[in-house]
N, C-alpha and C positions, 0 to 999 in steps of 0.2 A: 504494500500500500504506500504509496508517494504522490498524494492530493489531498484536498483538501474531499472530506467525504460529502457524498449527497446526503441530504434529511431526509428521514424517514418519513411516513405520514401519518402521524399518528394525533390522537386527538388530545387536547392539551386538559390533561384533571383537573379537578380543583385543587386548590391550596388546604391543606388539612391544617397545619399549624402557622401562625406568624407573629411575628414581634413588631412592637409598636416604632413604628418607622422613625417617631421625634426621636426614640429611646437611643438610637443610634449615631447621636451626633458627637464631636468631636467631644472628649470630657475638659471637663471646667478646672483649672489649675489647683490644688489644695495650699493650706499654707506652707511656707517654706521660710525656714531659718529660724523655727521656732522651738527645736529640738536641742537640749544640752548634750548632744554629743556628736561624733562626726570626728573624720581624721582632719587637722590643721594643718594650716597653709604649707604648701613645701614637698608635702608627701604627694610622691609618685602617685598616681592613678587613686586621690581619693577617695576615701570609701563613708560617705554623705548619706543621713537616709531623710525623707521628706514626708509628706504625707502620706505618700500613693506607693512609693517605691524606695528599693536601697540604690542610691548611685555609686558604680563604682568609676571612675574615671570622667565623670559626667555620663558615664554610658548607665542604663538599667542593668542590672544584675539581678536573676533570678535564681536563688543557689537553690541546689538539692542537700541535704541536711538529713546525715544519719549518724543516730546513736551509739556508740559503743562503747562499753565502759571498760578501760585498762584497764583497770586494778583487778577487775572478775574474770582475766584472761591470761594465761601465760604469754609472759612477758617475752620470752622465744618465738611466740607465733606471731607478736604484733604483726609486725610490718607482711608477712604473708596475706593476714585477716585486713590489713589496709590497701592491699592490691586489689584483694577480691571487691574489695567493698568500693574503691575507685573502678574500677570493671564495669559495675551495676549502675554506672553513671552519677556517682555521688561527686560531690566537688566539696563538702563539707562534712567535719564530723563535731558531732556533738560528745562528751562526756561529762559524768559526774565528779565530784571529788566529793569521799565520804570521810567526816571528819572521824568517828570511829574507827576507823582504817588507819590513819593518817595521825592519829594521838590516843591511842587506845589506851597507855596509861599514861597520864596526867605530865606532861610536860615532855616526853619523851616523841618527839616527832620522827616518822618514817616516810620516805620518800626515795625507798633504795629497792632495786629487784622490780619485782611486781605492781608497787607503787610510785613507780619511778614519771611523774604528769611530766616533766621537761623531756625525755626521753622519748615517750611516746611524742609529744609535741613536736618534736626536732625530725623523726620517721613522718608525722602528717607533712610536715614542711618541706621533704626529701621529696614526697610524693604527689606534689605538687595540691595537697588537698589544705582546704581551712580548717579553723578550729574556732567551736564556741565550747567556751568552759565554763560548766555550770557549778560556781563554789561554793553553793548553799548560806550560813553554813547549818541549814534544815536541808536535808536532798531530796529524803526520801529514796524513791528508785525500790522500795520495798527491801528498805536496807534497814535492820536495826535500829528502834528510837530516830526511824527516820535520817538515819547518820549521826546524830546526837552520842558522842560516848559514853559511857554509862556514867562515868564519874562526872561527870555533870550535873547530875541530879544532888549530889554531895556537896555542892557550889555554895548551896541558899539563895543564887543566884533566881532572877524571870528569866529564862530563855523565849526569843524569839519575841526584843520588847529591850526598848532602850535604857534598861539599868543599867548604869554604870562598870555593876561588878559581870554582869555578863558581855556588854561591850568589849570589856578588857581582856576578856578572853577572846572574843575572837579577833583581837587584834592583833594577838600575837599567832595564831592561825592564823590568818591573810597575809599576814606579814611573810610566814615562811612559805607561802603559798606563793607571793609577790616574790620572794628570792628563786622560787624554781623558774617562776614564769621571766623572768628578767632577758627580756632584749628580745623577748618573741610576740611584741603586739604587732599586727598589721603595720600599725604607724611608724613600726623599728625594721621596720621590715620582715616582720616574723609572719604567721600563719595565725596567729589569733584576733578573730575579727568580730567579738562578741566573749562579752559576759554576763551571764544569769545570777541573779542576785535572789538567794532564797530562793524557797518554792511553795505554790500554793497556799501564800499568805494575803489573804485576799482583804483584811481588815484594819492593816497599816500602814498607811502612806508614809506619815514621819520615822518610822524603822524604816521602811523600807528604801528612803533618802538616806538616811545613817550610814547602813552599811555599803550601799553606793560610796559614800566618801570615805568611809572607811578603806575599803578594798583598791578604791585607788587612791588614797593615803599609803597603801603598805607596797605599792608597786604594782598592782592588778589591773592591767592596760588590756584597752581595745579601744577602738571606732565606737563601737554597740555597744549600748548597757539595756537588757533586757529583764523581764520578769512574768510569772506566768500570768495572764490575765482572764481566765475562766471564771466561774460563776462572779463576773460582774464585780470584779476584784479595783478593790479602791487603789489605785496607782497613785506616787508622786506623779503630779502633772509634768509632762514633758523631759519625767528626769529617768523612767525607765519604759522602753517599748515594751506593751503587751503581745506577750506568745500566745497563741493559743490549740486549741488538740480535739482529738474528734476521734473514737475508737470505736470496732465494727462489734464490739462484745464488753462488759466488765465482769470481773470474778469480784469484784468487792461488793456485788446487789447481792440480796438475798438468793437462796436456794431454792425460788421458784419455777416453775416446771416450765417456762417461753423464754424467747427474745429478749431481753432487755428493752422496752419498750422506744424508752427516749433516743438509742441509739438510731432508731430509722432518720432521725435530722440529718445525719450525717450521709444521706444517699439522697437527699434533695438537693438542688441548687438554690443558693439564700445568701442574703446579702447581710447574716445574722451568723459571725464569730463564735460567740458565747457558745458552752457548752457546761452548764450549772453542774452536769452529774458526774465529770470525772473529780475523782478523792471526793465525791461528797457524802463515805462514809466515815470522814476524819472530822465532818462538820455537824455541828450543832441542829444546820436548817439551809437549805437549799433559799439563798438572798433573791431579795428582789430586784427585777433590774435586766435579770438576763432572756437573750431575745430580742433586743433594742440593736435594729444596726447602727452599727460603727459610725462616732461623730465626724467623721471626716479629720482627724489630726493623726494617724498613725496609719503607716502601712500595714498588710494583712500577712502577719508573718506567723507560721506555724511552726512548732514545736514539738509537737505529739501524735501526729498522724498514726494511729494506730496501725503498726505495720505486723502486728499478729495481739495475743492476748495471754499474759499470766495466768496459771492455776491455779486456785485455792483450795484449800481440800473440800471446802463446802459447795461449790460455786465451780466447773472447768469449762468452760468454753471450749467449742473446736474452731478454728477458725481458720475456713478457705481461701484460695487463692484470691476467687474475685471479690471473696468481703473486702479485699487488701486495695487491691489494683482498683475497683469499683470507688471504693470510699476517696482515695489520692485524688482521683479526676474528678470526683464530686468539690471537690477543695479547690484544685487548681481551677476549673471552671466556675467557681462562687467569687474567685477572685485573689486567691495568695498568692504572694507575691517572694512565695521564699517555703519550699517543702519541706518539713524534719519532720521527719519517721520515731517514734518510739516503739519498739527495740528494732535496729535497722539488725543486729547481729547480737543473737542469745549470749549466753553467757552461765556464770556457778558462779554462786557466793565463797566469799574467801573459810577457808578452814582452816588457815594457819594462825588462827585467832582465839584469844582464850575465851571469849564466849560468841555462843551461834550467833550468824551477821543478818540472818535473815527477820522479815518481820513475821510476827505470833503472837497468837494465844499467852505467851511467856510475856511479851512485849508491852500488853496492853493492844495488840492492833486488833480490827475485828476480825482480821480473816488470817487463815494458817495457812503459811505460804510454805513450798517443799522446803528443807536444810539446806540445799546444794543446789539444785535445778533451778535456774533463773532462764530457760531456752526461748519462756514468750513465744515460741511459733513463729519466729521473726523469720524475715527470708534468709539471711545465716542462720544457723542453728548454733546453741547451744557452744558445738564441736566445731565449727566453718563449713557443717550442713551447706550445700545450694539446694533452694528449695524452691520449688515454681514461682511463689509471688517474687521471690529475685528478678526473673525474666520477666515477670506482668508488670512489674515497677520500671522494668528499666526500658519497657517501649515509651513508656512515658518522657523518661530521664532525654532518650535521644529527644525528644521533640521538645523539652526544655533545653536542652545544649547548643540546638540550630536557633531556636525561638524565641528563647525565655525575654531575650532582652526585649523584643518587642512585645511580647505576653505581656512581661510586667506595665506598660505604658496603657493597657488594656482591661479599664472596668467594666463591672460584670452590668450585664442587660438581661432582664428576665422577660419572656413573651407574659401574649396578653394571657394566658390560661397556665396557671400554675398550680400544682398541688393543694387541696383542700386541705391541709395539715397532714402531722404526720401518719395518718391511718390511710389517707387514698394511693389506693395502688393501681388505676385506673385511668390514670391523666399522666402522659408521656412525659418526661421530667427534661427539659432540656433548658439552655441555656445561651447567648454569646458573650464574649468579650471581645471587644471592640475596640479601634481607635480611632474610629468614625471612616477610615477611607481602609480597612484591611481588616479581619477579625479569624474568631475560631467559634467555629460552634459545637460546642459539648453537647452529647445526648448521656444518659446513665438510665439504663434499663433493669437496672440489678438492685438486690436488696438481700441481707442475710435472713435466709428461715422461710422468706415468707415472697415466693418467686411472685415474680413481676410479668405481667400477658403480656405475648406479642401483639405490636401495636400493625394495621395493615394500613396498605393505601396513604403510605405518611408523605407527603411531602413539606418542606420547610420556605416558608416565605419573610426573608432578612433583607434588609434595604441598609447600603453602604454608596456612601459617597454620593447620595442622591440617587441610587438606583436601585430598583428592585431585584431581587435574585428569589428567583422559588427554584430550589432544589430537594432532592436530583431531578433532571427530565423528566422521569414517570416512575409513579408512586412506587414503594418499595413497603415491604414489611420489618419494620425493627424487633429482633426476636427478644426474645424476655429473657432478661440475661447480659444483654449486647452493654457496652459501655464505652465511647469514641469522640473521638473528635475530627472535624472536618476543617479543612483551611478555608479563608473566603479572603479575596483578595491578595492570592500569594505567588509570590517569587520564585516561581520555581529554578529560577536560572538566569542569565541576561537577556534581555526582551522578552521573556515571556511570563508572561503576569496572568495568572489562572483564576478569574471572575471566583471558582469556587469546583472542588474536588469534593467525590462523594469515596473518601477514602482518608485515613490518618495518617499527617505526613510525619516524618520518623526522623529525616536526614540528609543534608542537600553535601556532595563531595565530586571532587571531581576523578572520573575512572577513565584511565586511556585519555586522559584530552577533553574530556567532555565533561562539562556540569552534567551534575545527576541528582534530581532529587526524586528519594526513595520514599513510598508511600505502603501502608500498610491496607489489606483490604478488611471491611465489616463482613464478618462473617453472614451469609444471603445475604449478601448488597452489591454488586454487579460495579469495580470501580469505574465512575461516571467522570468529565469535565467538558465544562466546553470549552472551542478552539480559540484562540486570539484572532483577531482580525489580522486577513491576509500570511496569516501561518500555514506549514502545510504539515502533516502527519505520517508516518511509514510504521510497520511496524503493526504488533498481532494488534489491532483496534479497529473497532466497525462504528457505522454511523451507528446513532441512539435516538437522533431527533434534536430538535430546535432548542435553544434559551437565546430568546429576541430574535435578532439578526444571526447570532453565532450558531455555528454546527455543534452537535455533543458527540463525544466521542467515547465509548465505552470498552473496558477492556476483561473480556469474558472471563478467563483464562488466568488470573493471579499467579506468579510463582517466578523463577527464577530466569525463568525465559520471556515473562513479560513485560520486556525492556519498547517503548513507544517514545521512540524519536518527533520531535517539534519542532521545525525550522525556523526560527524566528528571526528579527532584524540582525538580530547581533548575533546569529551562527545558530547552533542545531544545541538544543536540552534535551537530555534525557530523562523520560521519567517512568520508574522502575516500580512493578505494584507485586509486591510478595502478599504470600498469603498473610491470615491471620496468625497462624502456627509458625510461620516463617519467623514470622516478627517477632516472635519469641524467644526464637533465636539469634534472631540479632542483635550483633556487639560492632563498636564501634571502637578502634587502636589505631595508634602512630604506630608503629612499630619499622624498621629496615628503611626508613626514610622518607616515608610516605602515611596519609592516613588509609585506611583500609578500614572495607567491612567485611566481618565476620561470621561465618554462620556457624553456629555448632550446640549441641544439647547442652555444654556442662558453661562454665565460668571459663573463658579464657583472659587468664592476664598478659598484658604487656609489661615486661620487665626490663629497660636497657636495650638488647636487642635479642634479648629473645621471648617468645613466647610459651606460656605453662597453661595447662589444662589440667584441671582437679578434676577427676572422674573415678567413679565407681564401673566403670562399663570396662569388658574384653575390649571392644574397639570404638575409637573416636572419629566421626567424619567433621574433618572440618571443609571449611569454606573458603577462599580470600578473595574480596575483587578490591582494585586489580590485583594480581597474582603477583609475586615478586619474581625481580628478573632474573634474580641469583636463587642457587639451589637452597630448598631447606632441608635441614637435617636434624635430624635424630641423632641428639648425642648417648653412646653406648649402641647404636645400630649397625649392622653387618656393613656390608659393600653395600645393599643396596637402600641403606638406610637415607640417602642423600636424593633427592627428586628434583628437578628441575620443570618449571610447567615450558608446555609444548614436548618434552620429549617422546610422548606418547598419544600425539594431537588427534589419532582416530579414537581414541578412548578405544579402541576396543579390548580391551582386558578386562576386568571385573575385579576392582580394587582387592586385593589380598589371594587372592584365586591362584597366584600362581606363587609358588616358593620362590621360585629366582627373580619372583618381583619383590616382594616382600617379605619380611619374616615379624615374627611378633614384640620386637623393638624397632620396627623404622617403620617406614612410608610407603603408602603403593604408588606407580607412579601418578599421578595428577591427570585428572581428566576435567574437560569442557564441561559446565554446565551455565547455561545462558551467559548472566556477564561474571559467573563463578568460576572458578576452578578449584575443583575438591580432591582430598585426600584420605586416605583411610591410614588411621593411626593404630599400629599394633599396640598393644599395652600389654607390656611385660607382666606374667603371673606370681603371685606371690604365692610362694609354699604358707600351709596352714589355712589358708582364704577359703571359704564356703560356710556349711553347715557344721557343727560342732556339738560333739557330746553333751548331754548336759546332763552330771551325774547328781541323781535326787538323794540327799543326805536324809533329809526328813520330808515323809511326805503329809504325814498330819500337822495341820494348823489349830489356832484358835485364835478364834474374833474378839478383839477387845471389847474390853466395853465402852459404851456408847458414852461420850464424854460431848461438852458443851462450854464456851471458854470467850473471851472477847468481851467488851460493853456492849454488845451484843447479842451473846449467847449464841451463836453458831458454832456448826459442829466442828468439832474440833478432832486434828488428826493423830492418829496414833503416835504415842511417846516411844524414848527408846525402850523404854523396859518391855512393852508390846512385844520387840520383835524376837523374847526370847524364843516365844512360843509360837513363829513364823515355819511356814515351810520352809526347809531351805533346799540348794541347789546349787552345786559347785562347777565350773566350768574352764579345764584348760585351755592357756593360751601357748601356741607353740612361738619361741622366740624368732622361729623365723618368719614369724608372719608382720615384724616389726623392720625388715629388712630394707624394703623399698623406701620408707624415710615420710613417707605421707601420715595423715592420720588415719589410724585404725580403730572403725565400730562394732562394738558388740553390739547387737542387735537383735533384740528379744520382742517375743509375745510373749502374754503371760495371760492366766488368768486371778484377777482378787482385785485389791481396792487402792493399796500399793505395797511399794519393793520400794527395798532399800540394796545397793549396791558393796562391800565391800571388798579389798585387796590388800591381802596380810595382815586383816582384822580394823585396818581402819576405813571409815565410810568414805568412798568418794564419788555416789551419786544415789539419785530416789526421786521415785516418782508415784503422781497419782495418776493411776489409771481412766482416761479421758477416749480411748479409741485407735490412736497410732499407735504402730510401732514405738518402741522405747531404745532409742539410742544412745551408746554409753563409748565417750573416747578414750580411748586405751593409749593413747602416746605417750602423755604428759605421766601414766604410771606405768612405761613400757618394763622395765626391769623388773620394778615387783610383781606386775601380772603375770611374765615369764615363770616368775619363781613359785610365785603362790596360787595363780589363777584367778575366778572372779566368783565371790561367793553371790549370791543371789537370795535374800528373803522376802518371802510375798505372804500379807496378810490377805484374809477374808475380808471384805464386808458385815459389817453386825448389822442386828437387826432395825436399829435405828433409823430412822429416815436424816432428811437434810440436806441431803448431798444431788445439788444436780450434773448430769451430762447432758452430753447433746442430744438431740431422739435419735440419731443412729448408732449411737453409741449402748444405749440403754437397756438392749440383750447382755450385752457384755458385763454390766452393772450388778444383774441380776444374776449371772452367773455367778458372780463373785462371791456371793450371799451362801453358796454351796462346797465351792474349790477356790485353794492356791495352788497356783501350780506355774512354772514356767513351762509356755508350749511348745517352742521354737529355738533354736537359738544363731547365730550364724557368725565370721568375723569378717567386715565387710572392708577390706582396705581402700582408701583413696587416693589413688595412685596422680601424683606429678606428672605429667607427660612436658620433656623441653624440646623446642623446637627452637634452632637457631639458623638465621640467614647466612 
């Protein structure tokens, strides 16, 4: 095809949904220069924030923002778990610092090993990523007293409240806090570009002014001074930005049998922040106030995006991919201007501490949270897990890394027919943001628990720049479930400017010579656009029909070969439409000199100049366009561990099929696909790896009794003395299954209510049983588990009630009531794969 196509004849529908045309006009300036903070004159590419948005260099900056907490992570793995985590398209990370941790006895400060914040900071800063450091000094993060050390209570001291005698303390915390952090603010040039002051202190402005001066009194630098602002939290005025958080499940609501009700706000598009019910079982009474959109003086910056959900023994949530990915784009289309994820990568509570770090029933909290397992369901797990909502997040992350600047420039416009609150699930939930002459339009079709109907016959009618647009060409069904964004007004390349794509754009690069921008298709939705004037077309696309004057061009066929060239003023654009599934796997790396995209199931990182793949699989396919012009290699690979693309331009082989192409350390050769060229990666096997004994020591249990604990009174989880009378179940590890250097999982079913884990008699992991699999990393105690194996004890369920699951989970519940038992058991290693140019 090399024309411009004929129009179809078809007859024009009506418009099903549309947005009110005034709504779309250029937005009205907010104030500016009214904020006490910002980088000062002089600094390189100031980082300014305004009403509407953060300026970095005068440009918009819209960062991605994920959590992970040092100090609950071997300090050995950092900077690995900072690659991956930069991989998934983050550009910032968030951490805790828990005062507990850090002055556990009374004057004696740690900040060596494991707690080493300068450390980590200086590996974000290697990695080209930011840092906001949240120093409490309340954290929370469902850490012990909140992070409070115990001896604090011993003070006579007011915590969290401007007595002098508790000031004083933490002044000499920040102080030493201020000495790690020295010379690493943005403004010194360092990676720290925000600090959180407290947390969920919603009823003190003049503390919460204090310790702002405080902290930076003692050396605690950044651009950004922030604070969380949820239920309607009284801020100093203009002296700390409000964060706010929005999570697709809580374990801190009672042990009732549904949804969490008020969570569905979070899958509407709303020009309303506020979200009154996270920690509002640490409060007194849910304030008034919240619900009121935003006064127009702060941009809309999040902090808590719920990117999975904590367990409580009372209370487990399960929580899926697209609660994750669905809830993000409900946010960024409401209008944020800055994504953070809480828990972007799981994590364990510290055990090298003389008392449990975690919060309990012990603590006074209401809810009993496991000893050790802090995993959250995050899309890292736990162990550096890659978990699908990693990939649902990170189609996202690319279309904030091409876009964000302009996103941020673009408030949110709601059409004329928006949800009847939060119970209608009946009225198609969409959205744009706009900057009057280019925009995006959000739709979210998704909801946890409680599916959402496909909507038919939808078409969208948005006026930009004094012009109508009703798209797509002809009407389309949005399935229930579906959650997307479309571009209107966009760039696909030099001269060609796309009125509006019924498709998600991902990523604009240049391949071979040519601008490329890469788009994702809606799953049943046929990617649509129409043609620029005087442009012409080639490539797999048919005509579709009219919008006004211009032709539409549709491209049936999604996937790797559905590359549709556009000849415009200024040379030819490519635009590239992968599937839905595709997109999933799509990663975007600099790597050998160029940027590149990737396709492949597992994390690949960019490291210097080579590339690593974390995978649990026999073999890896990857992807790269463009291809690299020099050979890649497998380092540890035979002869033919080194491939070159083109050397086997007929593709006819069948990647790994033939011995003298490949063996199970290198590469098969490289073959075509569309603007890809793929390879099949052998992955060396590790002895010991599969299925594993699991030898039952005791197979009789007994169920504790039924216990009750908290301000509260919720059920409370079994103590240690419980698990004398546990099933137990021992399990060799053979040392050479620790050989390959990756992390290695145990990886258990069980049946009961929960297991505790330990290795040479002491515990280093437990869990409550919620549905998944229960994974346990063996690296960080490779030596003892050699020596001693992994004991395994599982309690029963008592007869008690209290305790909810998910409803698919809830057979599994009721087993428990009967048997412990572990069912399964496997050691699952996750192999490194290097690849170097």
């Amino acid at each position: 095809m090399k024309r411009s196509p004929e129009p179809s004849s078809t007859q024009e529908p009506p418009v099903v949904l549309s947005l009110r045309t005034h709504d779309l006009t250029a937005p009205l300036p907010g104030p500016t220069g009214h904020l006490r903070m910002g980088s000062p004159d002089g600094v390189p590419a100031p980082l300014v924030p305004d009403s509407r948005r953060i300026l970095r260099g005068r440009v918009p900056w819209l960062p991605v923002m994920a959590e992970f907490h040092f100090s609950r992570y071997p300090a050995a793995e950092w900077r690995e778990e900072l690659l991956k985590i930069r991989a998934g398209g983050v550009d910032t990370v968030a951490t805790y610092l828990f005062w507990n941790q850090h002055e556990e006895t009374r004057g004696a400060f740690r900040f060596d090993g494991g707690l080493d914040v300068r450390r980590f900071v200086l590996l974000c800063a290697g990695l080209g990523l930011s840092v906001a450091v949240r120093v409490g000094p309340w954290s929370h993060g469902e850490c012990r007293g909140g992070g409070f050390p115990d001896w604090l209570d011993g003070t006579g001291c007011a915590p969290r409240t401007d007595d002098p005698a508790y000031l004083a303390l933490v002044e000499r915390y920040f102080a030493r806090i201020g000495h790690e952090l020295r010379g690493l603010s943005y403004d010194e040039g360092g990676p720290v570009v925000a600090v959180q002051i407290e947390n969920e202190l919603y009823d003190a402005p003049g503390h919460l002014a204090t310790l702002r001066r405080l902290a930076a009194a003692a050396g605690i630098a950044a651009p950004l001074w922030t604070a969380t602002g949820w239920d309607a939290a009284d801020l100093p005025r203009d002296v700390l930005l409000p964060v706010y958080g929005g999570y697709p499940e809580a374990f801190w609501l009672p042990a009732h049998g549904g949804w969490a009700r008020e969570m569905r706000r979070h899958y509407v598009f709303t020009p309303v922040r506020d979200d009154p019910n996270i920690g509002a079982d640490l409060r007194p009474a849910v304030r008034a106030g919240h619900g009121v959109p935003d006064d127009g003086r702060y941009p809309y910056i999040t902090c808590e995006l719920g990117a999975g959900m904590a367990v409580a023994y009372h209370r487990r949530p399960l929580v899926r991919t697209a609660d994750i990915s669905a809830l993000a784009l409900a946010k960024l289309g409401s209008g944020s201007v800055w994504q953070g994820y809480y828990l972007y990568h799981g994590c364990s509570q510290r055990l090298d501490l003389a008392l449990p770090n975690q919060e309990s029933h012990a603590t006074g909290y209401p809810n009993d949270l496991p000893a050790v397992s802090y995993d959250f369901q995050a899309p890292l797990g736990e162990y550096g897990q890659v978990r699908p909502s990693f990939h649902a997040l990170r189609a996202q992350h690319l279309l904030i890394q091409d876009s964000g600047a302009r996103l941020a420039d673009m408030p949110l416009r709601l059409p004329d027919v928006t949800p009847a609150g939060l119970d209608d699930r009946s009225t198609l939930r969409w959205a744009v943001r706009s900057s009057g002459t280019e925009g995006f339009l959000f739709v979210n079709n998704h909801q946890p628990h409680e599916p959402l109907p496909d909507h038919r016959e939808v078409r969208f009618r948005v006026e930009l720049d004094g012009c109508a647009r009703q798209l797509p060409a002809t009407p389309v069904t949005v399935p229930g479930g579906a959650h997307f964004v479309w571009p209107l007004g966009y760039e696909a390349g030099p001269g060609v400017r796309l009125d509006w794509v019924s498709a998600q754009p991902l990523t604009r690069l240049e391949i071979d010579g040519v601008p490329t921008a890469v788009f994702a298709a809606t799953a049943g939705i046929t990617p649509q656009f129409p043609l620029p004037a005087g442009a012409v077309v080639s490539g797999p696309a048919r005509t579709a029909g009219r919008d006004g004057a211009a032709v539409v061009v549709e491209v049936t066929a999604p996937g790797t070969e559905a590359a549709v060239t556009v000849s415009g003023p200024e040379g030819p654009v490519r635009l590239l439409f992968l599937t839905e599934e595709q997109a999933r796997r799509l990663q975007r790396v600099r790597i050998w000199g160029a940027e590149r995209l990737v396709l492949c199931d597992d994390a690949v990182l960019a490291d210097g100049g080579e590339l690593r793949v974390h995978t649990e699989a026999e073999t890896v396919s990857l992807s790269l366009a463009p291809a690299p012009a020099t050979a890649i290699r497998a380092p540890g690979a035979g002869p033919t561990g080194s491939c070159t693309p083109g050397s086997d331009p007929a593709g006819s082989r069948t990647p790994g099929s033939d011995p003298a192409g490949s063996d199970t350390a290198g590469l098969s050769r490289p073959r075509a696909d569309g603007l890809f060229t793929t390879w099949t990666v052998g992955v060396p096997q590790v002895a010991g790896a599969g299925a594993v004994t699991v030898d039952r020591v005791r197979a009789r249990a007994v169920a504790p009794p039924a216990r009750d604990g908290g301000p509260q009174r919720r059920a409370s989880a079994p103590v240690d003395a419980d698990f004398a009378e546990a099933a137990v179940h021992r399990i060799a590890v053979p040392a050479a299954v620790f050989d390959e250097g990756g992390e290695v999982l145990l990886r258990l079913t069980y049946t009961g209510d929960v297991a505790r884990a330990f290795i040479g008699g002491r515990l280093v992991a437990d869990h409550f049983w919620h549905g998944p699999a229960w994974d346990i990393g063996l690296r960080r105690h490779a030596a003892a588990a050699a020596e001693h194996g992994v004991e395994i004890r599982v309690l029963p369920l008592g007869r008690a009630g209290g305790v909810y699951v998910d409803p698919s989970a809830r057979h599994g519940l009721a087993a428990a009531r009967t048997r412990a038992s572990v069912d399964s058991a496997a050691l699952v290693p996750v192999r490194r794969i290097r690849l170097r140019g």
